[in-house]
C-alpha positions, 0 to 999 in steps of 0.5 A, spaced: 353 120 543 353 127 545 357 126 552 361 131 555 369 130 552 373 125 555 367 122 560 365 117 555 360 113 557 357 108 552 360 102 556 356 104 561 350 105 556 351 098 553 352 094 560 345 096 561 343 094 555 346 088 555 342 087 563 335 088 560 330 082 560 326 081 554 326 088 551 322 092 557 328 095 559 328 095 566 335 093 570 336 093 578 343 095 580 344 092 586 351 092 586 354 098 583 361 095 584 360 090 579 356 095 574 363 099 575 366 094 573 363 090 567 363 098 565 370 098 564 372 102 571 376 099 576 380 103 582 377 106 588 374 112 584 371 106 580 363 106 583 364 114 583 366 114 575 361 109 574 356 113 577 358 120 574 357 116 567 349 114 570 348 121 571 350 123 564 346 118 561 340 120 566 342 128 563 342 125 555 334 123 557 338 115 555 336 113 562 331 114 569 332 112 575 330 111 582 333 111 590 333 103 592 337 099 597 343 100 593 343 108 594 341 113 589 342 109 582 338 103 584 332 102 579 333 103 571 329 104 566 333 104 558 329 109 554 328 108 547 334 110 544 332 111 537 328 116 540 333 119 544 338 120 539 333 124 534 330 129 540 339 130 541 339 131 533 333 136 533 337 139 539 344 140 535 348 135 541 348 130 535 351 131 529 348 130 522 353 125 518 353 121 525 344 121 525 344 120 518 349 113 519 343 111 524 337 112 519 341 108 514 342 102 519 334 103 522 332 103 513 338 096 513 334 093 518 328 094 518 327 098 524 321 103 525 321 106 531 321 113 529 315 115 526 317 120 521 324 120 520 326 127 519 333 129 516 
């Protein structure tokens, strides 16, 4: 992904994948503290990194989410990501081999989420 050097954050990105329920995409992070952790954060700065992660995610257009009652990263929505990663490739944060590579493996696996591929 096109996330900042050294703050990595497709652990992050799978876990709430991971948390979605039949497609829609939707995840409630009521406990960030379990989200840091299956994330792959521990230590006191654990929910701090996790949450630093969710704002780059939120930054890339990966994810929106809204205030609840576990503060600010409460609700989460997963946008579709074939069509986040070909708006980052327009943008030039995505390089060429690596979006090809996901064309291939939408083509391999029928995916037709783009409407009109663009190399």
């Amino acid at each position: 992904m096109a996330s900042p050097k050294g703050k990595p954050v497709s652990q992050t990105y799978f876990d709430l994948w991971c948390r979605t329920r039949e497609g829609d995409g939707f995840v409630i992070a009521s406990n960030p503290k379990e989200m840091a952790f299956y994330a792959g954060f521990s230590g006191e700065r654990a929910d701090s990194t996790w949450a630093t992660r969710m704002r780059i995610l939120e930054e890339l257009g990966f994810v929106q989410f809204r205030e609840g009652t576990s503060g600010s990263i409460h609700y989460v929505l997963l946008q579709n990501p074939y069509k986040v990663i070909e708006t980052l490739h327009k943008e030039k944060k995505v390089q060429d081999a690596a979006y090809n590579a996901l064309i291939e493996k939408m083509i391999e696996i029928g995916e037709t989420d783009l409407d009109q591929v663009e190399l």
